[in-house]
VOZA-834094 format. One line per field, with one value per residue (C-alpha): chain; x, y, z; residue number from 1; residue in three letters. Coordinates in Angstrom, 2 decimals, padded with zeros to 5 digits. Layout:
<sites>
chaine	c(A, ...)
c1	c(X, ...)
c2	c(Y, ...)
c3	c(Z, ...)
num	c(NUM, ...)
residu	c(ALA, ...)
</sites>
This chain:
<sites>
chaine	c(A, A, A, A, A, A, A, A, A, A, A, A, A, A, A, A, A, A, A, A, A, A, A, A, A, A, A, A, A, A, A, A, A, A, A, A, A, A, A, A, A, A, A, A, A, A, A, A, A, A, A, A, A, A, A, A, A, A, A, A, A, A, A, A, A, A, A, A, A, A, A, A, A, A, A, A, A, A, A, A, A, A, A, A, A, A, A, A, A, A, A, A, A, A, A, A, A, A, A, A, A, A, A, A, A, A, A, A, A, A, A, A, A, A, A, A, A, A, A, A, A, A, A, A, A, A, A, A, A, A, A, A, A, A, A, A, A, A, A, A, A, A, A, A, A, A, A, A, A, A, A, A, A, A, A, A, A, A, A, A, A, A, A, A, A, A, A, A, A, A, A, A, A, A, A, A, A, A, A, A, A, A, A, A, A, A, A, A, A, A, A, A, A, A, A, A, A, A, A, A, A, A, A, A, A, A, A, A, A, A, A, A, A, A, A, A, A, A, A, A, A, A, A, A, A, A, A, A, A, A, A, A, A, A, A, A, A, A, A, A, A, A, A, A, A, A, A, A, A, A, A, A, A, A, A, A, A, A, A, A, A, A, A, A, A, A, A, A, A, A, A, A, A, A, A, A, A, A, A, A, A, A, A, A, A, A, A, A, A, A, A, A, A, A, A, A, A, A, A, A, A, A, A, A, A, A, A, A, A, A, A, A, A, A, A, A, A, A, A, A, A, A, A, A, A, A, A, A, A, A, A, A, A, A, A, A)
c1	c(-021.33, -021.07, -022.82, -022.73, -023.29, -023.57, -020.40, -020.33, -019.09, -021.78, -022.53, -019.92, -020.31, -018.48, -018.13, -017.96, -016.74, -016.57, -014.62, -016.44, -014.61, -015.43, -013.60, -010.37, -007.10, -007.99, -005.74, -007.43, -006.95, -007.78, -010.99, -012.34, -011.65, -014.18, -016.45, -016.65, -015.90, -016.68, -017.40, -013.90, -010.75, -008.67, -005.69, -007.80, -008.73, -004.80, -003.63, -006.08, -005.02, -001.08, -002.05, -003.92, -007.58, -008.59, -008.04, -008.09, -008.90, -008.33, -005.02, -003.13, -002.14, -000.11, -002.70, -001.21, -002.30, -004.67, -007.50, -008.47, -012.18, -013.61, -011.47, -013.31, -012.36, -013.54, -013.14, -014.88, -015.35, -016.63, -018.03, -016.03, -018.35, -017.93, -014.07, -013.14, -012.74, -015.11, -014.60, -013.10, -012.51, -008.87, -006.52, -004.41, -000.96, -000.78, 001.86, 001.07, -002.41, -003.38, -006.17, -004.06, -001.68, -001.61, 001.62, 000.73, 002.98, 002.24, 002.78, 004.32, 001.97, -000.48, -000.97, -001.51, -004.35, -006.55, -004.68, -005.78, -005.15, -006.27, -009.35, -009.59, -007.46, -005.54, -004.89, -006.42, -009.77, -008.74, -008.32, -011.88, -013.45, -011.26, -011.22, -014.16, -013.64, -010.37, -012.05, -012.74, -008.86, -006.44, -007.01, -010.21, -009.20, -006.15, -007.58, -005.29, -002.19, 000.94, 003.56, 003.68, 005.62, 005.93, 003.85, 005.99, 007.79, 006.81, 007.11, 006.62, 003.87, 002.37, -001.03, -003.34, -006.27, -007.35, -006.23, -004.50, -002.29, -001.56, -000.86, 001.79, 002.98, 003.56, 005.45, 007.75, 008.55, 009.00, 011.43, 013.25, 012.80, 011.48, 014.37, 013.60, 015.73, 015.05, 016.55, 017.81, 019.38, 021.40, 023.37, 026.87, 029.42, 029.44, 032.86, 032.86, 031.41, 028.96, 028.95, 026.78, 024.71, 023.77, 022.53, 019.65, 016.52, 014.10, 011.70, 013.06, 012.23, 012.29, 010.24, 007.98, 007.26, 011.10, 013.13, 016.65, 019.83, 019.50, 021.94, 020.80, 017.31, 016.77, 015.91, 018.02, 018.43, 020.38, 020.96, 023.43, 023.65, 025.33, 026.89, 025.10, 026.42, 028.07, 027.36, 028.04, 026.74, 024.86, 024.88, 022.51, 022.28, 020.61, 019.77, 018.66, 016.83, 017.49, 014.91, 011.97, 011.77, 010.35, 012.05, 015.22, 016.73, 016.42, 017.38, 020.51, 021.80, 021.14, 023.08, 025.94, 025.67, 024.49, 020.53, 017.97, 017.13, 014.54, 013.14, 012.28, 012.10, 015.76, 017.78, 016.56, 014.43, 015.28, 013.67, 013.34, 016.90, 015.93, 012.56, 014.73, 017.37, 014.43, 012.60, 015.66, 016.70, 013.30, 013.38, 016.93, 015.68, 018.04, 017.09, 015.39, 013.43, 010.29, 010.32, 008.20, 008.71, 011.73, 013.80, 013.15, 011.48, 011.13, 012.24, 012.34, 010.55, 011.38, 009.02, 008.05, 004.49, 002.39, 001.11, 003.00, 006.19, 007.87, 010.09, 008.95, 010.65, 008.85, 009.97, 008.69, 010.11, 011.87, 008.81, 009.36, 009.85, 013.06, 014.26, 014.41, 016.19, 018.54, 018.78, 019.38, 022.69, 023.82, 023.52, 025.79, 028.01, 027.82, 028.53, 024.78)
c2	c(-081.06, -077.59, -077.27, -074.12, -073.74, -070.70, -070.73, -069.51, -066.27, -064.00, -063.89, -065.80, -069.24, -072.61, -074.52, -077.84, -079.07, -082.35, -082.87, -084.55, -086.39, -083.10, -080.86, -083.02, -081.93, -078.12, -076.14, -075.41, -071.72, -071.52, -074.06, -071.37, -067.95, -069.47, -070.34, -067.68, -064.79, -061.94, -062.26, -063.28, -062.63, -065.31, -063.73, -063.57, -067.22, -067.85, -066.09, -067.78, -071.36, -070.24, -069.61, -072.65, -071.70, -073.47, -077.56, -079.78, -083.66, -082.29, -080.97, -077.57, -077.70, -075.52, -073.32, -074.64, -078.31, -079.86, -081.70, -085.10, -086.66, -087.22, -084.61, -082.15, -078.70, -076.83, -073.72, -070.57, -067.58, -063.87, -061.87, -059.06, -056.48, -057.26, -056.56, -054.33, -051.37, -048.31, -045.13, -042.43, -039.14, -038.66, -036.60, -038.94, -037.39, -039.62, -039.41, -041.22, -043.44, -045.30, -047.66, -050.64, -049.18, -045.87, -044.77, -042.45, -040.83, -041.83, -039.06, -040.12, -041.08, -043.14, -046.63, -048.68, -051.25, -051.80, -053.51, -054.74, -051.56, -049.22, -049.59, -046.16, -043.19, -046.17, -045.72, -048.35, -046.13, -043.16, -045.56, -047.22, -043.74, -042.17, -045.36, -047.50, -050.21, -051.41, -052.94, -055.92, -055.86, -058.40, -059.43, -058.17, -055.70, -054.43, -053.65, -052.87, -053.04, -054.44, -053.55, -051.85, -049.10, -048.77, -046.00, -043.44, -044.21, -041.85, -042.48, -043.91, -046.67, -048.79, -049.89, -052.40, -051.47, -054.65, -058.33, -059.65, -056.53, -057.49, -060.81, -059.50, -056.76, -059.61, -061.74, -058.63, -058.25, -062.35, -061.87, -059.39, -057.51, -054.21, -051.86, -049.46, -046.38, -044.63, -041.51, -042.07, -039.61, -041.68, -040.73, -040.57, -039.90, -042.87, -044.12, -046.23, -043.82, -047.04, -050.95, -054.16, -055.23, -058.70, -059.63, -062.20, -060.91, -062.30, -061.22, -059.99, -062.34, -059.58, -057.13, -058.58, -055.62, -055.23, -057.45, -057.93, -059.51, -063.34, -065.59, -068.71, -068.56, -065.07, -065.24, -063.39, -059.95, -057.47, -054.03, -051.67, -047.92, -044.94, -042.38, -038.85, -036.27, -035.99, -033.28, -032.72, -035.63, -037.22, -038.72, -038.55, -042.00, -043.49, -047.34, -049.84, -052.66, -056.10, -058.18, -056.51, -057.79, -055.57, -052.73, -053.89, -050.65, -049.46, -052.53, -052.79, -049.53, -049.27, -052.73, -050.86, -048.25, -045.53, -045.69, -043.63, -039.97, -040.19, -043.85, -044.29, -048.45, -048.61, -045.53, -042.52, -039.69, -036.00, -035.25, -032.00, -030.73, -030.57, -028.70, -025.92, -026.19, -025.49, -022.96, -020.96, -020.80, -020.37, -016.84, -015.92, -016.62, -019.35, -022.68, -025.26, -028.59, -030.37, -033.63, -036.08, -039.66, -041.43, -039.73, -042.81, -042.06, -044.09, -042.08, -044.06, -046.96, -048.67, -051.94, -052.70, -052.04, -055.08, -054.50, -052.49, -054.53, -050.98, -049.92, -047.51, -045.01, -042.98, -040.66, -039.25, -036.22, -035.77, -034.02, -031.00, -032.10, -033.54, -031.82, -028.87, -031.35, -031.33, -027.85, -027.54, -029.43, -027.46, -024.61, -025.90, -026.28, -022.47, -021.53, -020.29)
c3	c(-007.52, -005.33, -001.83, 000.14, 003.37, 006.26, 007.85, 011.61, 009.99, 009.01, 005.51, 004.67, 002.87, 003.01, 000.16, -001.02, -004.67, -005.97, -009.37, -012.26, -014.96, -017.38, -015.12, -013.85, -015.72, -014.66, -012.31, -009.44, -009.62, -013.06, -012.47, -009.26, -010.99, -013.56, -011.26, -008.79, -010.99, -010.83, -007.06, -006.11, -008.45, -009.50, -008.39, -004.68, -004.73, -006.19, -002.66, -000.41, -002.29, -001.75, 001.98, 002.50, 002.62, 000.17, 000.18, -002.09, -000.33, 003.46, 001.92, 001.28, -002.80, -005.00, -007.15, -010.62, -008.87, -011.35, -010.58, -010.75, -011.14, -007.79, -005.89, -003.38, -002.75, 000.79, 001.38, 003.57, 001.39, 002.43, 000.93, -000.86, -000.16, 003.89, 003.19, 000.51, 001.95, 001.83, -000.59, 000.99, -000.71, 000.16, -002.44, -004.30, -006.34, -009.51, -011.62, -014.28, -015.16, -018.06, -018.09, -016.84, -013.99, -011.77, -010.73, -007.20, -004.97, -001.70, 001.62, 004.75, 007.49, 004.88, 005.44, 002.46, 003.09, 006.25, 009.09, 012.05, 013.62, 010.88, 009.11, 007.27, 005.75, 004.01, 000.08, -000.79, 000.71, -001.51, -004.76, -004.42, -004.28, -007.17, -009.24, -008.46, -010.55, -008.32, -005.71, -007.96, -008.64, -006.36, -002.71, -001.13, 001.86, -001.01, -004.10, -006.96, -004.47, -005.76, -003.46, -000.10, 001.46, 005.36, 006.56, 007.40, 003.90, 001.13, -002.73, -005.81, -006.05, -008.73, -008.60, -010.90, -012.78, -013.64, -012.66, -015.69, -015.51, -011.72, -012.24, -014.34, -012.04, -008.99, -011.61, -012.18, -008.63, -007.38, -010.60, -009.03, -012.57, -010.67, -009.89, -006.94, -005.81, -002.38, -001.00, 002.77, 005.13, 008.03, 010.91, 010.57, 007.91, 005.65, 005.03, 001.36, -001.63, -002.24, -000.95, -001.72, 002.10, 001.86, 005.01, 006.27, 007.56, 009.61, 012.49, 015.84, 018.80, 021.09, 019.65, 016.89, 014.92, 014.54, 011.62, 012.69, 010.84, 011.08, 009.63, 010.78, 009.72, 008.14, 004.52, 001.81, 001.56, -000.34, -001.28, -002.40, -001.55, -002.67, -001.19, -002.94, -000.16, 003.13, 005.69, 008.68, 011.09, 008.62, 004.73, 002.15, 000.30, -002.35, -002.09, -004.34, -002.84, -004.82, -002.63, -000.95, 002.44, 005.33, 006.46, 004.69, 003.41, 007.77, 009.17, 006.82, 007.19, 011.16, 010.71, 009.46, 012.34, 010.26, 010.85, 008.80, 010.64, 012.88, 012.81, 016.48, 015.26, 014.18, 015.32, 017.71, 017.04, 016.50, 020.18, 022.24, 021.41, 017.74, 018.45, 020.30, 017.78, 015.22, 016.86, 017.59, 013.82, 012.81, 014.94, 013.29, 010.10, 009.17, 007.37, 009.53, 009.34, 010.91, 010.24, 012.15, 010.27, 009.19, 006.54, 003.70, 000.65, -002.29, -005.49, -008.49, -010.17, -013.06, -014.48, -017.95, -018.86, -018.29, -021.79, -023.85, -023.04, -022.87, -019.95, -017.97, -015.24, -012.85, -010.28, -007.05, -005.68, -002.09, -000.24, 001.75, 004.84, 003.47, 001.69, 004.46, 006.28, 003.36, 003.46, 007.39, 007.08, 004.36, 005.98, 008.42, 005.90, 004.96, 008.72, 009.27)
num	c(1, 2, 3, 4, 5, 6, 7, 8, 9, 10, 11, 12, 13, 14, 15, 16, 17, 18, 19, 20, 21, 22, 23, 24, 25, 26, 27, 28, 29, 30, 31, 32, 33, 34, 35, 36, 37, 38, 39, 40, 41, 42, 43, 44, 45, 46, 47, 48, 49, 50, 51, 52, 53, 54, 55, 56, 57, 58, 59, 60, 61, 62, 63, 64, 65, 66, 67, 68, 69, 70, 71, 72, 73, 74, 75, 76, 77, 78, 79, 80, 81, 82, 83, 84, 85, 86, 87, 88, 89, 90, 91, 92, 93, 94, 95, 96, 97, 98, 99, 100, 101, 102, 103, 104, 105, 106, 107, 108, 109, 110, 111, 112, 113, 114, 115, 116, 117, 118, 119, 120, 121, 122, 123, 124, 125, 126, 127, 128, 129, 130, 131, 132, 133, 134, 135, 136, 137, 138, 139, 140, 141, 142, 143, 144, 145, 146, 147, 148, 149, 150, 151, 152, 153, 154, 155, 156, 157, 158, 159, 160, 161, 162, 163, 164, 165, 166, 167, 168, 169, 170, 171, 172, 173, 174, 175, 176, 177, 178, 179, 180, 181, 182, 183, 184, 185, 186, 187, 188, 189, 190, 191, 192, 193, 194, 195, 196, 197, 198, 199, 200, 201, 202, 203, 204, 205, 206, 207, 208, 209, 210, 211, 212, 213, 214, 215, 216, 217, 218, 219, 220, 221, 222, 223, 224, 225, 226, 227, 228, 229, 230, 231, 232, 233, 234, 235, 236, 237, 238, 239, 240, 241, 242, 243, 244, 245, 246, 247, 248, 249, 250, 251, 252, 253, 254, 255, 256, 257, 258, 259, 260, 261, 262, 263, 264, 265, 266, 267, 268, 269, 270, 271, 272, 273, 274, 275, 276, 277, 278, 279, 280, 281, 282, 283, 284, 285, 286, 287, 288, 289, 290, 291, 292, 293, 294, 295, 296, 297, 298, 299, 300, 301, 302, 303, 304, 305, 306, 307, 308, 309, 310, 311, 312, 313, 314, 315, 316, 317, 318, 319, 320, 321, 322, 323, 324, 325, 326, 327, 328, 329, 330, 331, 332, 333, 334, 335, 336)
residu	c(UNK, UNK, UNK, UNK, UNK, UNK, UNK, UNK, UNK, UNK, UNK, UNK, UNK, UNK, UNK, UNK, UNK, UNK, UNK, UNK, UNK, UNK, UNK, UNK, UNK, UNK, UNK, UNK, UNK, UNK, UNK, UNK, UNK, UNK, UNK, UNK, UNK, UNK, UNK, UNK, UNK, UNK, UNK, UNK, UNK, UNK, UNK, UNK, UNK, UNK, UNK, UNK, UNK, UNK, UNK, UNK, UNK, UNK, UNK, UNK, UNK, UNK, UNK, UNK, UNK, UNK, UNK, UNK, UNK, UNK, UNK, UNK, UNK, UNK, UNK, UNK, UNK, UNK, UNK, UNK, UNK, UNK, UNK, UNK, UNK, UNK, UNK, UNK, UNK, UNK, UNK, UNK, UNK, UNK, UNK, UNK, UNK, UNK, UNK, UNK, UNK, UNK, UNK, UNK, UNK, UNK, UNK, UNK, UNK, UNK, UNK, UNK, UNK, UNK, UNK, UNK, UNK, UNK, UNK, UNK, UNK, UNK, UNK, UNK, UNK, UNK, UNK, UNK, UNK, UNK, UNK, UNK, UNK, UNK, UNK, UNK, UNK, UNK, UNK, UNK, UNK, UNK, UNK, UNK, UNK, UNK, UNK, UNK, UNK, UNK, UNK, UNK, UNK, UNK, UNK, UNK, UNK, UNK, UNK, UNK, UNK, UNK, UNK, UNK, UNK, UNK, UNK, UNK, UNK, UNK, UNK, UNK, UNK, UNK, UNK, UNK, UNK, UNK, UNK, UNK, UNK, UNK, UNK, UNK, UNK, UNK, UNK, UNK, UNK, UNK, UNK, UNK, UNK, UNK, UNK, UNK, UNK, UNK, UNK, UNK, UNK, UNK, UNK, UNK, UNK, UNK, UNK, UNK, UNK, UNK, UNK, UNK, UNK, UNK, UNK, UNK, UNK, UNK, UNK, UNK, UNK, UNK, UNK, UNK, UNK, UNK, UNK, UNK, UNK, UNK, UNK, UNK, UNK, UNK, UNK, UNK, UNK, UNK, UNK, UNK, UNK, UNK, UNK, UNK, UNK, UNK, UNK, UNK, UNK, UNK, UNK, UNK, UNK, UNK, UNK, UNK, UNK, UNK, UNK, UNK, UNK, UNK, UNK, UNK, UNK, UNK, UNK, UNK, UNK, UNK, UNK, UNK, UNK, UNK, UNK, UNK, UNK, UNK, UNK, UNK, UNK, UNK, UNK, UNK, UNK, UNK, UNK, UNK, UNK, UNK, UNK, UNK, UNK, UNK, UNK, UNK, UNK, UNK, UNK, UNK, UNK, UNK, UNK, UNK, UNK, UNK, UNK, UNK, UNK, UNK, UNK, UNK, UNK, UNK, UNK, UNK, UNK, UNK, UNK, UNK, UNK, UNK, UNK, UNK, UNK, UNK, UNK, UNK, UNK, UNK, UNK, UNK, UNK, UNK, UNK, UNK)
</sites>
């Protein structure tokens, strides 16, 4: 028997399930995507189960628990069309689409999904309006997302097209199956041509948007990097992320003592003295670079497709603003 209820919440809707001796034996994720579909996704209603909205007997469950006669399930659903968010026609760069997946190269400065903080501009705005039929793809407030990147990270993203093909996706990446290359330029001259960083993360109790090494209680985290050039002052590095947790390529390498250019979180920014530096060469004629974001950019992903099976390789490339950063150093190198 179902009962729903007006919860405090407008619109929203509590609920109230009790298990009959037909329906016992049925996950519980399986048993709600088949009863509130298409309204909520099953891979929505699998999250909000993982994260303990949704109880099974007064109790958080696993969503592969299955159900017994008699059980009751509660939850307090919204709405999606109170959370997805609204269409907004903002230029996406795809690089590849099919009708399962959309590979996109994100810019610098977007934020992926609506935060508390931001509630427009964010791609997952620009994908409803461009591809309407995401916003009944994955969580609610991010449709079709898969994987994030920071902000102020550019690159190569994946997103779903429809939910079986997401499902998928998220299996590929808990597997660690997903290889991902960025492009980083750091501070300093790196010493090794290439190393392994395995180092703990975990939040930073003084500053709680900051993740810091922790190895007491920080969870596993490792990547290796590559030395591709060195120039004067700085390197330019590629690094391959084995786990994905946040801000791992920045924290490790500031770690090491070589932090990424620019990230005000992790290192120090360019300042004043590169804005005279700049505007000087920029009157002499001489290479120069304006860079206002961290100098991370994610430039290669590599998955296999959720339904052909076959591996695929995608590549963003370095956008502008780095790659005149790039350029600036050489020219150092030249003597100009």
């Amino acid at each position: 028997m179902t009962t729903i209820d007006t919860d405090d919440t407008p619109s929203s809707q509590s609920i109230r399930i009790e298990i009959t001796e037909t329906e016992a034996g049925t996950r519980v994720d399986r048993f709600l995507g088949n009863r509130f579909y298409p309204a909520y996704s099953r891979s929505f209603l699998t999250d909000l189960i993982a994260a303990g909205g949704i109880t099974v007997n007064g109790r958080s469950v696993r969503p592969a628990y299955r159900l017994a006669q008699n059980d009751v399930i509660e939850a307090t659903l919204i709405p999606r069309t109170e959370q997805t968010p609204g269409p907004e026609n903002i230029p996406i760069d795809v690089l590849y689409q099919d009708e399962h997946i959309l590979v996109i190269h994100k810019p610098a400065g977007m934020v992926v999904h609506p935060g508390s903080n931001v509630r427009s501009g964010t791609l997952a705005n620009a994908l409803i309006h461009h591809f309407p039929e995401i916003s009944k793809v994955g969580l609610v407030d991010r449709p079709g997302i898969v994987h994030r990147l920071d902000a102020h990270t550019s690159g190569a993203m994946v997103v779903a097209r429809t939910n079986p093909v997401r499902a998928a996706l998220v299996d590929q990446f808990k597997a660690k199956l997903v290889k991902k290359e960025y492009r980083a330029l750091v501070v300093g001259e790196m010493p090794l041509d290439a190393d392994y960083i395995d180092l703990p993360l975990g939040p930073d109790p003084r500053r709680p948007e900051r993740m810091h090494v922790d190895a007491e209680n920080g969870k596993p985290s490792s990547t290796y990097y590559q030395v591709l050039e060195r120039l004067p002052g700085v390197t330019w590095v590629a690094a391959m992320p084995h786990t994905g947790r946040t801000h791992q390529i920045r924290v490790h390498l500031a770690h090491l003592g070589y932090p990424i250019v620019n990230d005000p979180q992790y290192g120090i920014t360019i300042g004043r003295t590169w804005h005279n530096i700049r505007e000087d060469r920029k009157k002499k004629g001489l290479p120069f670079a304006d860079i206002h974001r961290h100098a991370l950019h994610a430039f290669r992903l590599t998955f296999r497709h959720p339904v052909t099976g076959e591996e695929k390789t995608f590549e963003a490339p370095v956008p502008k603003d780095m790659t005149d950063l790039l350029e600036y150093y050489r020219a150092l190198v030249r003597g100009q």
